[in-house]
MARSE-733776 format. One line per 3 residues: for each residue x, y, z of C-alpha. Coordinates in pm, whole numbers. Layout:
<marzas>
X Y Z  ...
</marzas>
This chain:
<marzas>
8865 11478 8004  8911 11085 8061  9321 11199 8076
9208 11470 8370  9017 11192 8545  9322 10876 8479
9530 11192 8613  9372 11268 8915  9309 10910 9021
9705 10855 8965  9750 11167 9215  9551 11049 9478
9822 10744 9431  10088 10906 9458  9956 11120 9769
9909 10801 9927  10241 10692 9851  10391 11021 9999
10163 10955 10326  10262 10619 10387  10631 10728 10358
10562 10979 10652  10382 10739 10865  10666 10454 10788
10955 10712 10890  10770 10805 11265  10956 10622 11527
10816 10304 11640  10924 10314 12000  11090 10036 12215
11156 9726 12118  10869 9563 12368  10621 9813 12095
10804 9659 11800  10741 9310 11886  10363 9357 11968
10313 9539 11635  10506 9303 11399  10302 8967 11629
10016 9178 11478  10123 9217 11108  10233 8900 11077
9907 8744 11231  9696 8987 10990  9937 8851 10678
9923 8528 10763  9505 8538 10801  9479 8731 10412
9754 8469 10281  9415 8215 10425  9170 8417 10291
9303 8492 9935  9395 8104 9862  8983 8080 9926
8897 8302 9762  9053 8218 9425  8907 7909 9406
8599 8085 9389  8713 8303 9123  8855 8010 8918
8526 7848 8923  8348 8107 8831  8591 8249 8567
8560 7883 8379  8219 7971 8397  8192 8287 8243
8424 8185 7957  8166 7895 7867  7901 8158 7898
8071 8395 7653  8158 8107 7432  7789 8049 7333
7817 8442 7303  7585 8489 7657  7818 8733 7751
8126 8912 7581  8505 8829 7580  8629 9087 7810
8380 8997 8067  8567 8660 8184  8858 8917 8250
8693 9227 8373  8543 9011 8652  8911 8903 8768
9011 9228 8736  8777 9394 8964  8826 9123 9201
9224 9151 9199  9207 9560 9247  8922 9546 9528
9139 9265 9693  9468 9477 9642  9317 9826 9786
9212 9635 10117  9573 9478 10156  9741 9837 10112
9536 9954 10376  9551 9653 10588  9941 9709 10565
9973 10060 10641  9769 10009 10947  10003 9731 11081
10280 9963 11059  10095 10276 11169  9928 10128 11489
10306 10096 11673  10361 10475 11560  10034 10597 11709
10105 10477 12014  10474 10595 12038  10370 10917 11912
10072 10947 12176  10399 10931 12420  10480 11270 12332
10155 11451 12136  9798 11408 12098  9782 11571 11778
10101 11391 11666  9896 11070 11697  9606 11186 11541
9820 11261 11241  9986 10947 11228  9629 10755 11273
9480 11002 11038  9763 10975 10731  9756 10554 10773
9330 10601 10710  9398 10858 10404  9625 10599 10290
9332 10388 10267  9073 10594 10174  9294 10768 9864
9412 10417 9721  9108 10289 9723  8953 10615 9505
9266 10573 9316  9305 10190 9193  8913 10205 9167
8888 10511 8925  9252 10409 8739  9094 10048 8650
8755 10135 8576  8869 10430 8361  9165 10252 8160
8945 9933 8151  8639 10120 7978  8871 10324 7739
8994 9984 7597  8705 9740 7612  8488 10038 7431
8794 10047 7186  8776 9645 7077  8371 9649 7165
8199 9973 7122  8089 10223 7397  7726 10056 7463
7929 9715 7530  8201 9825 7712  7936 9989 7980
7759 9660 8034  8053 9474 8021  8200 9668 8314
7932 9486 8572  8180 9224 8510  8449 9421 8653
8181 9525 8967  8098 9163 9053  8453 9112 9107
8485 9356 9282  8133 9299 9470  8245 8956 9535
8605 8995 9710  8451 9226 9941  8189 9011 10069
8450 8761 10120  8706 9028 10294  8399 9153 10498
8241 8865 10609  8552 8630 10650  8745 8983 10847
8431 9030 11041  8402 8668 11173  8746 8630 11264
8775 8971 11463  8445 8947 11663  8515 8570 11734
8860 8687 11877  8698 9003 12021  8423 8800 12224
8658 8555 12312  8921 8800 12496  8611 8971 12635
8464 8666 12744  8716 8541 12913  8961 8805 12993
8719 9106 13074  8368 8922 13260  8557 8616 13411
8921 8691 13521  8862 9046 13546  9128 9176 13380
9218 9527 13145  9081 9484 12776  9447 9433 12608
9647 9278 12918  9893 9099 12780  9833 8738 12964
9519 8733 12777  9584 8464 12504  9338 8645 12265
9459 8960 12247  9656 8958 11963  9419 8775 11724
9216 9069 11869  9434 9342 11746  9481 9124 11406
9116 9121 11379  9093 9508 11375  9295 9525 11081
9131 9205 10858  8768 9308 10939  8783 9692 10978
9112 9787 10793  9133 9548 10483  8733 9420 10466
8622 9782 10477  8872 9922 10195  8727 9565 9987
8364 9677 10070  8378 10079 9969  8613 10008 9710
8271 9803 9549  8052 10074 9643  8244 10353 9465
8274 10139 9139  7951 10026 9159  7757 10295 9173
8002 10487 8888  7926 10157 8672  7543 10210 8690
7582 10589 8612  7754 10514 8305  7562 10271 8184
7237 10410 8271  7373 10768 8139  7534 10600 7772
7152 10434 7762  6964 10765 7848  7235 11029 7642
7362 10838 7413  7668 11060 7435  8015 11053 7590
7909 11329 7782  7670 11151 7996  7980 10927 8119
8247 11130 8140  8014 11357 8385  8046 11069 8689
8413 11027 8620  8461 11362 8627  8252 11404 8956
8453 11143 9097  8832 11279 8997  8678 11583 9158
8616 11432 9474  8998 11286 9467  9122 11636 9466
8857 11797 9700  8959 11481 9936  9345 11533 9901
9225 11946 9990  9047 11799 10281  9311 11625 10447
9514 11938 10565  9223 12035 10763  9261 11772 10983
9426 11865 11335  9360 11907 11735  9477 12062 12040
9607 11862 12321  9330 11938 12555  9057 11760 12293
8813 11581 12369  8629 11349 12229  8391 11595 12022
8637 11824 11993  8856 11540 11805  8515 11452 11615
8528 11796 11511  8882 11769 11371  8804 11482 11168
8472 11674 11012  8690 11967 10964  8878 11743 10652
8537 11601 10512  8311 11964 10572  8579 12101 10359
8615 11835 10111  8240 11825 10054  8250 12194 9973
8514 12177 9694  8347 11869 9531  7980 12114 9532
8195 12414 9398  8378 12148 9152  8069 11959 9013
7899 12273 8918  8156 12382 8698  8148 11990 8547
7744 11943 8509  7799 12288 8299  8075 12249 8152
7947 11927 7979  7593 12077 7929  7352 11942 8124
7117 12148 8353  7132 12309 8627  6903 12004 8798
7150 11755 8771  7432 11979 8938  7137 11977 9263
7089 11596 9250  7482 11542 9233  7448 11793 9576
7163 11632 9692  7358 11275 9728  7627 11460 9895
7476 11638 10099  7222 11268 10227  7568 11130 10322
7652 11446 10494  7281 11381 10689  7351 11013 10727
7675 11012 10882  7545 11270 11116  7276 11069 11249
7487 10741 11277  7715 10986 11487  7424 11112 11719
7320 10762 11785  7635 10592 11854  7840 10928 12027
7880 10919 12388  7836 11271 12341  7474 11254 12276
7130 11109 12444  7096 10801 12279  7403 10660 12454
7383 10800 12735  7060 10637 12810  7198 10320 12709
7497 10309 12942  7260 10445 13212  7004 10145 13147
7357 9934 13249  7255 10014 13616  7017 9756 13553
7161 9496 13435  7240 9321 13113  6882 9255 13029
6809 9621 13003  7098 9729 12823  7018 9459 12559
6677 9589 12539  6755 9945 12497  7074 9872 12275
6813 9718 12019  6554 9990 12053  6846 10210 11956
6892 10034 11687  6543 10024 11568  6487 10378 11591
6824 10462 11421  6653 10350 11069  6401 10576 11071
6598 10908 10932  6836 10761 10680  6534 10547 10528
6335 10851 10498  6658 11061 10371  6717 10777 10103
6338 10726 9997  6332 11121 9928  6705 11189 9782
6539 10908 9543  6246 11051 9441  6377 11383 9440
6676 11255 9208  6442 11102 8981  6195 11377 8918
6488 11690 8912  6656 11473 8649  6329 11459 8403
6215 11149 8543  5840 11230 8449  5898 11270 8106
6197 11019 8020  6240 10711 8290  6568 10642 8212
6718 11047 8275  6526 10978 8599  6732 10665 8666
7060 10836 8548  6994 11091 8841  6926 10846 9125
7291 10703 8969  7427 11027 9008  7290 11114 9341
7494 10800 9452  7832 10886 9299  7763 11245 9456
7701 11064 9779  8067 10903 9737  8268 11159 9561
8447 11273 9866  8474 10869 9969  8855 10941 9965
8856 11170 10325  8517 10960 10444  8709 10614 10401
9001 10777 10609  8800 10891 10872  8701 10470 10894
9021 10343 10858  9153 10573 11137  8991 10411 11429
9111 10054 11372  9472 10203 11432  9353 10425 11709
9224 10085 11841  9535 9882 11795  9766 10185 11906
9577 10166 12242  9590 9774 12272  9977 9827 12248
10018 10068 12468  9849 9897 12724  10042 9599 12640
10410 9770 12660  10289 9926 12981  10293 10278 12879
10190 10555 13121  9848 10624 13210  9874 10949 13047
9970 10773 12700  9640 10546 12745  9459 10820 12827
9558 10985 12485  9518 10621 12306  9150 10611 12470
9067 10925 12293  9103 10827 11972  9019 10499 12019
8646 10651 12129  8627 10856 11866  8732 10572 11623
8426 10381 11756  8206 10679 11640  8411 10738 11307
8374 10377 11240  8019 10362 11330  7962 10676 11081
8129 10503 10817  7902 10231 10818  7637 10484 10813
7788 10621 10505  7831 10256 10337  7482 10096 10382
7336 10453 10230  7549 10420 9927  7482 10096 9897
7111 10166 9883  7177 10427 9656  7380 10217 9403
7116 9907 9465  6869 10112 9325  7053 10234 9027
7144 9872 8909  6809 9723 8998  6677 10046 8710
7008 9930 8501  6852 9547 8504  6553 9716 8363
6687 9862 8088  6806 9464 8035  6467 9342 8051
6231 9633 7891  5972 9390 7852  5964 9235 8225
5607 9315 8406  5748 9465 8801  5408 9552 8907
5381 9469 9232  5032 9255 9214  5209 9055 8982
5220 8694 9140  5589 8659 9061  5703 8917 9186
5509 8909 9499  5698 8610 9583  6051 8704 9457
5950 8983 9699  5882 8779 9998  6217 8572 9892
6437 8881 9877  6283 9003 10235  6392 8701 10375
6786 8686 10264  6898 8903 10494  6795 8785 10746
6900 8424 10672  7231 8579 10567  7308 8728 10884
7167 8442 11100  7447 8260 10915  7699 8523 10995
7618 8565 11349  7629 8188 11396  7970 8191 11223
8072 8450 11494  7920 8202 11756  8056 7888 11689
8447 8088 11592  8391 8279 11950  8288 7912 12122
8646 7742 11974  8886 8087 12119  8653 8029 12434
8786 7723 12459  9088 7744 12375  9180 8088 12630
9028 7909 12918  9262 7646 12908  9566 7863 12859
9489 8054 13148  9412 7691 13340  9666 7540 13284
9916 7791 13168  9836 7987 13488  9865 8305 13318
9735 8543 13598  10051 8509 13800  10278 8639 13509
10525 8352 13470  10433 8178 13142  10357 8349 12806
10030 8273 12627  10026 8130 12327  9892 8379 12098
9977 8155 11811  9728 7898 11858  9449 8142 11937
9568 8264 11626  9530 7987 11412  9222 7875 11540
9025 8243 11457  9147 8216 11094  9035 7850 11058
8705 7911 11183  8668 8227 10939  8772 8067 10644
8516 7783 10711  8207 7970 10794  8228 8241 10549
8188 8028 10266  7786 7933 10251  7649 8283 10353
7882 8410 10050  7772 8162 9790  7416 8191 9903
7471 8536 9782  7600 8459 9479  7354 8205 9325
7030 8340 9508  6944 8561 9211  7053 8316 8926
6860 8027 9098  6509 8217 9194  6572 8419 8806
6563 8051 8646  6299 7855 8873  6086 8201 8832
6172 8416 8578  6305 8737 8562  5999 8913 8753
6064 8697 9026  6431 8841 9018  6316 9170 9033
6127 9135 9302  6398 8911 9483  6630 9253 9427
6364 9458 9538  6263 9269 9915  6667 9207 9968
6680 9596 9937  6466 9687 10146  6436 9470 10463
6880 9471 10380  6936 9874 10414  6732 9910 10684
6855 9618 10882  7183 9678 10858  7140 10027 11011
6975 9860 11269  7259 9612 11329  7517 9883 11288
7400 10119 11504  7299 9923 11765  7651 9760 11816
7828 10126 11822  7560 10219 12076  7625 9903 12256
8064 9953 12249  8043 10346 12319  7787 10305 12612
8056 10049 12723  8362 10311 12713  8109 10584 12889
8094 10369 13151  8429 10274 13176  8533 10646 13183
8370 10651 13531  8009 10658 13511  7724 10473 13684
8035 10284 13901  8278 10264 13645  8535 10009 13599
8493 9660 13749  8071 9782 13912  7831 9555 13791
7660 9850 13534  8047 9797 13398  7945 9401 13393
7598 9444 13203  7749 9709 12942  8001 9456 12861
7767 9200 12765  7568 9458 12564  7909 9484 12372
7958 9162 12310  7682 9113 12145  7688 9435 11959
8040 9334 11799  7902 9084 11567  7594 9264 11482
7852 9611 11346  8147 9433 11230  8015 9114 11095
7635 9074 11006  7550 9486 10959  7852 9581 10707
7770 9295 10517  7440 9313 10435  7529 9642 10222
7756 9420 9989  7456 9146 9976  7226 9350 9824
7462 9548 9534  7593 9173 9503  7316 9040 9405
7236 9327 9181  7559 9265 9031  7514 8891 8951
7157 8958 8807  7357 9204 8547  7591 8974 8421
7393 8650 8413  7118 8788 8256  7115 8669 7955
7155 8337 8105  6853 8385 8307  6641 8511 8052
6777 8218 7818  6700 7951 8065  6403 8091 8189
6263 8127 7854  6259 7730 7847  5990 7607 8074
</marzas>
């Protein structure tokens, strides 16, 4: 079984491989395209080649750390290891996606010259691409990495040494995520700022000096930092399952089940992707409808699939229903981030009609969206948990209950492979249209490019949906894996400590993303500054000089790198500090208040900014005045101040909390040890 599961993660691989060879060999048009696209890749290149040098300074720190700890035996050998591991694959599945998309985005547009559904393809194989290498290098390392650490250490080690592996992971994405989402919403308010509200010009004219940090910024923050930040979710929630199931079980069975759930989901997602095609009339739901085409069928072959698995390794028939029941929450989720953020429906409707207005209104039904967005996937979660827990046997063994909230969440990401591509799609979509309107293409070609750039606001939107439910989902199941840690740890709620871990927890997410929403301020401020002078003193309206995208450039990543670094630390030594000062019930309840007031605030944040960006594009498609009236003025505003809130400060959040889970797992005996002393 762990050969059909090594096997089928290699396929998706090599399926990926075959994609990416189609989407390379698609023309990519004139040589005015070419030069847009490769200012693009190289600006994206350039930014990770930034990011990466950061980021392994904070993985040689804390790798020197974690080989002290395991030298005083606090931790095991392979842990040091595991934890650069994780960090190098999650790092590497975000750059093969990031460079796909740089090539793809040229392709889409040339392609949307000739075809609708030719671009969709194109847009469509670049995401699967992404979503498949992700599934792929996640379930090859994890897989290969357990086999051998449980050869040197034994089974019951090798599944608690794998959190190792998942804070690696945990921690690249944060970076990717939060350092991507800074740099493309301070170049994204920055063009809009300036280029949009005050000189009045298209979104992606080419004398605005931002727009190509803009188009970078697409593929760092919502190419690469998403691939980083689902790539965590998927191993972290397969890590919990197998440790909670080896704790529970006892028996190989108990992890081979998840893997094999999730090798499943690889070939239901591979099934999937031939479903995917339009007409050339399409619209935008009739595009959506495409897309769900690939995941509806994908999420049937994994529920025919896993039934034959839960079986076949004989468990009950109640497992097979929570496995379904995780599937079918991220099913429910992504449909109600879609009818909340779709032009097609109410919600934004009656935002982009409160535009008439004026920005004040649009603001204060934007965040009323947002608000009201939480309610459904809060309640979905809260009862996919309980019903997880008590179908599993919860009531008469805690732990098989735990196991099935773990399983519920690898259900929930089994067809993650399709989902992810779905994501990954719109960035290209996005940058396809930016270069179109850059090269001057027709206005039938735009007109194709807006299309799936609008429906890669709502895939996009959905995906984040489908990423802060995991995450909840997987929090939950490594909060119950801590447990098993600390058996003898009082959690009841009236317990003093925990009370005020509680209160502490509550509050980091909201400190977090007050520190990521400044970031986006302050970075926005600089390429302000900066684009108002070119077009000063460059005079860039009349056509005769070329911007200098370079410095605009250079300035975004600059300001990333800086600001991402405190919220992301925070992150990291929150739990070990308050699990010291205030013992491990403290820690529990820090995990605890960061989950809850985190999941549902980062729906919040998410929704509310793909509300704010699609009510935008209604109105720019000619309601309430259109483009250039002043409901076209206020809806603007409302998504500027959206794009922080879903690309920066809402994605986030979901690696915070599983983060900080993460951490709590590894350093625990440290905590416990140093706790212990006063």
């Amino acid at each position: 079984m762990m050969w059909f599961v090594v096997s089928s993660a290699l396929l998706a691989l090599v399926f990926a491989s075959f994609l990416a060879y189609f989407v390379v060999k698609q023309d990519p048009g004139s040589k005015q395209m070419r030069d847009i696209s490769s200012a693009i890749r190289e600006g994206a290149s350039a930014y990770l080649k930034k990011q990466d040098s950061t980021i392994a300074i904070f993985f040689l720190v804390t790798f020197v750390i974690m080989l002290f700890l395991a030298y005083f035996h606090l931790m095991n050998w392979s842990m040091p290891f595991l934890f650069l591991e994780g960090g190098f694959f999650s790092g590497l599945a975000g750059y093969v996606g990031m460079s796909i998309a740089t090539l793809a985005n040229v392709r889409t547009a040339n392609a949307a010259r000739k075809s609708l559904n030719r671009a969709l393809q194109i847009a469509f194989s670049s995401g699967a691409v992404m979503g498949l290498s992700v599934v792929g290098l996640a379930l090859t390392a994890l897989s290969l990495s357990f086999v051998l650490v449980a050869h040197i250490y034994g089974v019951s080690a090798a599944t608690g040494a794998l959190f190792a592996f998942g804070m690696g992971a945990s921690s690249v994405a944060l970076f990717a995520r939060l350092g991507g989402g800074i740099y493309t919403k301070a170049a994204d308010v920055g063009a809009d700022l300036v280029g949009k509200v005050e000189e009045g010009i298209p979104e992606d004219d080419p004398r605005n000096p931002a727009v190509i940090a803009d188009n970078v910024g697409d593929n760092v923050g919502d190419v690469a930092g998403m691939g980083a930040d689902l790539y965590e979710s998927y191993v972290g929630s397969l890590i919990a399952a197998l440790a909670l199931g080896f704790a529970t079980f006892k028996t190989m069975n108990a992890i081979l089940l998840p893997l094999s759930i999730a090798a499943s989901g690889i070939l239901s997602s591979i099934f999937g992707f031939f479903f995917v095609r339009s007409n050339e009339r399409a619209n935008q739901n009739s595009l959506l409808f495409a897309l769900k085409k690939g995941t509806i069928s994908a999420s049937l072959m994994i529920a025919f699939l896993a039934y034959l698995f839960v079986r076949g390794f004989g468990f009950s028939n109640s497992l097979y229903l929570v496995i379904l029941l995780g599937l079918l929450v991220g099913v429910f989720i992504g449909w109600i981030t879609e009818y909340y953020t779709s032009s097609g429906y109410k919600p934004v409707k009656a935002l982009a009609k409160s535009s008439l207005t004026g920005a004040a209104t649009v603001m204060i039904e934007g965040l009323a969206v947002g608000m009201l967005s939480t309610f459904w996937p809060v309640v979905a979660i809260s009862v996919a948990s309980l019903l997880s827990f008590y179908m599993s046997g919860g009531a008469q063994n805690f732990n098989a209950g735990l196991y099935g909230i773990s399983l519920a969440a690898v259900g929930m990401l089994s067809t993650l492979g399709i989902t992810l591509a779905t994501d990954a799609y719109g960035p290209v979509a996005d940058n396809a249209g930016g270069i179109a309107e850059m090269s001057g293409q027709s206005e039938k070609v735009r007109k194709r490019t807006d299309a799936l750039d609008a429906l890669g606001n709502t895939t996009a939107a959905t995906g984040k949906g489908f990423a802060i439910g995991s995450a909840a989902l997987t929090s939950l199941a490594l909060i119950a894996t801590l447990k098993t840690i600390f058996p003898q740890v009082s959690i009841e709620i009236l317990n003093p400590n925990v009370m005020a871990g509680l209160l502490i927890g509550a509050m980091l997410p909201f400190l977090f993303s007050s520190m990521a929403l400044r970031a986006v301020g302050r970075a926005a401020s600089a390429v302000v500054d900066e684009v108002r002078y070119q077009f000063k003193h460059l005079k860039l309206l009349s056509g005769k000089n070329k911007p200098n995208y370079a410095r605009v450039v250079s300035i975004t990543t600059g300001s990333a790198q800086r600001e991402m670094i405190l919220p992301s630390v925070t992150a990291v030594l929150s739990p070990i500090v308050v699990g010291i000062l205030f013992g491990p019930s403290s820690l529990f309840g820090l995990l605890a208040g960061a989950l809850g007031s985190g999941f549902v605030l980062a729906i919040m944040m998410s929704t509310a900014g793909g509300a704010w960006d699609n009510a935008k594009k209604f109105v720019e498609d000619g309601n309430h005045g259109g483009k250039g009236s002043s409901a076209h003025s206020a809806s603007i505003v409302g998504d500027t101040v959206g794009d922080p809130f879903k690309d920066t400060a809402g994605p986030s959040l979901n690696i915070l909390i599983k983060l900080m889970s993460m951490v709590s797992i590894v350093f625990a005996p440290l905590i416990l040890k140093l706790a212990l002393m006063h």
